[in-house]
C-alpha positions as CSV (number, residue, x, y, z in Angstrom):
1,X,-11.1,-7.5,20.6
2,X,-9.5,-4.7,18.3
3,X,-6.2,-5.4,19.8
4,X,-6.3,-9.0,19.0
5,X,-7.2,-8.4,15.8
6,X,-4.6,-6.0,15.3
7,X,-2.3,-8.3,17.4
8,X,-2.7,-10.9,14.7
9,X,-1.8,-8.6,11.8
10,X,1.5,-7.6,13.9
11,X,2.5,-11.2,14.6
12,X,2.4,-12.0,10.4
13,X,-1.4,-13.9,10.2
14,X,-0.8,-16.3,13.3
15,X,-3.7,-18.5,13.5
16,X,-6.6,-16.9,15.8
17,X,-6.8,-19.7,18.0
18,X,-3.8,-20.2,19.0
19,X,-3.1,-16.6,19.9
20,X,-6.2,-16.4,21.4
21,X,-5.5,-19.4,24.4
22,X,-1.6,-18.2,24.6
23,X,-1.5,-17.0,28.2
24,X,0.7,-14.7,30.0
25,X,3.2,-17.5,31.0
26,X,3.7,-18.0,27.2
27,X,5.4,-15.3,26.3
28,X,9.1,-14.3,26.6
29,X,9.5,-10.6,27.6
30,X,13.2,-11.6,27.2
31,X,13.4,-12.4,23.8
32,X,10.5,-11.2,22.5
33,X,8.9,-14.0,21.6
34,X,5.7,-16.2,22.5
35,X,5.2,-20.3,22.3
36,X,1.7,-21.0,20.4
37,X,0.9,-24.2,20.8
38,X,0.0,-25.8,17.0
39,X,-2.7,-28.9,17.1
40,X,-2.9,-30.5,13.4
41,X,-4.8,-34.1,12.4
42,X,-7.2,-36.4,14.3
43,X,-4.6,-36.9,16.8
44,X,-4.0,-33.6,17.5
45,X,-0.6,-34.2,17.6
46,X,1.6,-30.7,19.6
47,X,3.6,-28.8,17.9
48,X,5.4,-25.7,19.0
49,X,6.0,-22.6,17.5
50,X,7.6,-19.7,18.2
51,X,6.7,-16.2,17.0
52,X,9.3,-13.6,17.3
53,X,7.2,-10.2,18.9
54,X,8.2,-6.9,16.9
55,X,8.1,-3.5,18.2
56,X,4.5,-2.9,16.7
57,X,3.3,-6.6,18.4
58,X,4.7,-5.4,22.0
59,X,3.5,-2.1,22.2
60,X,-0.3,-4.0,21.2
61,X,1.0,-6.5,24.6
62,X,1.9,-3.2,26.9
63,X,-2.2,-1.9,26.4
64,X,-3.8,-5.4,26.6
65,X,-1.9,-5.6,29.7
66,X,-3.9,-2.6,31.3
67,X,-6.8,-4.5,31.0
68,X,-6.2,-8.1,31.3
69,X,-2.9,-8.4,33.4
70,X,-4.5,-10.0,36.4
71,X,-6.1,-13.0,33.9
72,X,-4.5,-16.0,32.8
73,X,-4.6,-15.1,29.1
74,X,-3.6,-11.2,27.4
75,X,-7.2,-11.5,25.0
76,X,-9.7,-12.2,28.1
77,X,-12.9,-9.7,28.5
78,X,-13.1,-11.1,32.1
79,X,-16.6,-13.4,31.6
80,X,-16.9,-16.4,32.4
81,X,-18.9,-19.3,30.7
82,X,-22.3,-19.3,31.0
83,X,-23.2,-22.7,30.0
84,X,-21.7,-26.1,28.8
85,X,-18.9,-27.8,30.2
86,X,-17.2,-24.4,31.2
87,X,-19.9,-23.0,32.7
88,X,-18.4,-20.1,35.4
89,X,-14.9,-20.7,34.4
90,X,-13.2,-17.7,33.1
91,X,-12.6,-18.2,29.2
92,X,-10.3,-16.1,26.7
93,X,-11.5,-14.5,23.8
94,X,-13.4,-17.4,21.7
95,X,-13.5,-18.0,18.0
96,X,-17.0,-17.0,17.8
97,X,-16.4,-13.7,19.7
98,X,-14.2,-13.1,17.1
99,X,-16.1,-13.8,14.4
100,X,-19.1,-11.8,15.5
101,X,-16.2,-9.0,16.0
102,X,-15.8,-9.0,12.2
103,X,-19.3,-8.9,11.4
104,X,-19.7,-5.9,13.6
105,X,-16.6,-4.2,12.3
106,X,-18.1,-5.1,8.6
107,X,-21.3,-3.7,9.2
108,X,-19.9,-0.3,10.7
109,X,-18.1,-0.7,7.6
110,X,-21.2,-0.9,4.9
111,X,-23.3,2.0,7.2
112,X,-20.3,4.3,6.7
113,X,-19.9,4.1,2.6
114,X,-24.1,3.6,2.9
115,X,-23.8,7.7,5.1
116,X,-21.4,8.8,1.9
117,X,-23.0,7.4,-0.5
118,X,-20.1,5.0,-1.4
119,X,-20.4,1.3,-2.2
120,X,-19.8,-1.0,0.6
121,X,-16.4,-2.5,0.9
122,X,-16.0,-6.3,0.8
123,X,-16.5,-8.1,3.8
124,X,-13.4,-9.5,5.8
125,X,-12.5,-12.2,8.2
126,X,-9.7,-13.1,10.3
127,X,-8.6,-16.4,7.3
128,X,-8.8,-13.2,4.7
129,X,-5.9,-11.9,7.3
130,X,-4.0,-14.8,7.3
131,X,-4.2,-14.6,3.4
132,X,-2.9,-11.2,3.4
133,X,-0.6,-11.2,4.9
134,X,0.9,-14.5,3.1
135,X,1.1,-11.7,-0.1
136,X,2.7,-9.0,1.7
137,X,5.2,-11.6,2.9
138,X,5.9,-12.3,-1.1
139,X,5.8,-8.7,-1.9
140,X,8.2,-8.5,0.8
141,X,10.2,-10.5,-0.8
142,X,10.3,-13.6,1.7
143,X,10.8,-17.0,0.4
144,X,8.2,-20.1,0.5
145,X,10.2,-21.8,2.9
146,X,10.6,-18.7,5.2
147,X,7.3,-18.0,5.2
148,X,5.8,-21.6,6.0
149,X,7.8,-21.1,9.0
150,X,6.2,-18.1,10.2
151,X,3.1,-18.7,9.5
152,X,3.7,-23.1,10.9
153,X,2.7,-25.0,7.9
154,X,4.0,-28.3,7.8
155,X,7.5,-28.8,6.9
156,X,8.5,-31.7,4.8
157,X,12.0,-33.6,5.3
158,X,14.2,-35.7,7.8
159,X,15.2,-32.0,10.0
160,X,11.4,-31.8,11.0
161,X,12.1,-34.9,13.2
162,X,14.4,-33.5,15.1
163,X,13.4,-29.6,15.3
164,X,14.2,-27.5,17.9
165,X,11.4,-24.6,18.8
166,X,14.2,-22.2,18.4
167,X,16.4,-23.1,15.7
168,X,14.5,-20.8,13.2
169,X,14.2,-18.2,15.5
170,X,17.1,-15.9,13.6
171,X,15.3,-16.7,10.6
172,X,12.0,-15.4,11.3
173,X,12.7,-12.8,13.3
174,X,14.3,-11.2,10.1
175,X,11.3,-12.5,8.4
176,X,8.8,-10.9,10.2
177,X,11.0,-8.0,10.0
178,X,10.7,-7.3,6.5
179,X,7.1,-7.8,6.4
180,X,6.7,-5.6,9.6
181,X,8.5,-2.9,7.3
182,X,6.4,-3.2,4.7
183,X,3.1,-3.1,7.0
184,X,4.4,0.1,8.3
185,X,4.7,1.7,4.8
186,X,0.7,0.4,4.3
187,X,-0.5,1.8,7.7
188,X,1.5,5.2,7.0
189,X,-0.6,5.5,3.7
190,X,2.9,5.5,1.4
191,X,2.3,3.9,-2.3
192,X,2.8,0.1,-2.9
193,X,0.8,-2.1,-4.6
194,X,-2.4,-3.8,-2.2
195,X,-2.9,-8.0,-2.6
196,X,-6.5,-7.6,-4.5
197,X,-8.5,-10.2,-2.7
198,X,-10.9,-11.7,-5.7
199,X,-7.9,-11.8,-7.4
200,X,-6.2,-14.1,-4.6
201,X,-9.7,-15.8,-4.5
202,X,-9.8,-16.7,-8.0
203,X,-6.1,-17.7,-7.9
204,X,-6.9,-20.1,-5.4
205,X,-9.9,-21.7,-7.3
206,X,-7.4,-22.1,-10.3
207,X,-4.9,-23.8,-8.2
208,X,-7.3,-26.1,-6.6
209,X,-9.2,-27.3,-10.0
């Protein structure tokens, strides 16, 4: 679970469920790269994306695969369903086994600062993630467009129709580059300035009223 989460902050905010069902056979140990599988509408029309792997997103891959190289999927804890349509099938890591991962990882949190005396810090999910990441990619200096494609929101124009999964490759690989840089300086503890989540929130409200 911690290296999914993690995995997820290495691959630039990738959208849990899609990383979560990626098997094995999905990734490219070639090119460092794996094929997530994008869903969007009532039709649930396919699209496929490709997310270029860094150094810091492989070495996460080399110590899932201690644990979960003889399953279908790299996030599996090896049970199987116990109920519903799925019942003793093996499953990958769910959205809800996530989620109740955060609320865990929250309430270690709040029992820590509560032990030093220290307010509790605010509560975090894997969207918050997603939307971090979006802002380190701007304080990274990566364009709207460049960023959409990391992240697969919908692109607008006649080249959607005919995209090819690896056209964009080049271009997000140095993406993801630059934002990997800038996560390093974060997780070495150097000085930058932090996205300030109410902040983000309260943007967001603005832009939506």
């Amino acid at each position: 679970m911690a290296c999914a989460i993690r995995f997820m902050l290495a691959t630039a905010g990738q959208r849990p469920k899609q990383l979560l069902r990626a098997t094995w056979e999905d990734y490219d140990f070639q090119r460092n790269c794996v094929t997530l599988i994008d869903r969007k509408g009532r039709q649930g029309t396919a699209k496929i994306h490709v997310v270029p792997l860094t150094g810091r997103a492989m070495a996460i891959l080399r110590a899932v695969r201690e644990v979960s190289a003889s399953y279908p999927w790299p996030f599996c804890s090896g049970v199987k369903g116990r109920s519903g349509a799925n019942k003793g099938e093996l499953l990958p890591l769910t959205l809800e086994s996530l989620k109740n991962g955060f609320i865990r990882y929250n309430k270690a949190l709040a029992e820590r600062a509560s032990a030093e005396g220290k307010p509790a810090p605010e509560p975090f999910t894997a969207r918050d993630i997603r939307r971090t990441v979006k802002n380190l990619m701007i304080d990274a200096g990566i364009n709207r467009e460049q960023r959409n494609l990391l992240q697969s929101h919908a692109q607008n124009g006649v080249d959607v129709k005919h995209y090819d999964r690896h056209e964009h490759l080049p271009e997000k690989r140095e993406s993801i580059r630059r934002y990997d840089a800038l996560l390093d300086k974060i997780l070495k503890g150097e000085e930058i300035t932090l996205v300030n989540m109410d902040t983000y929130r309260q943007q967001k409200e603005l832009s939506f009223s």
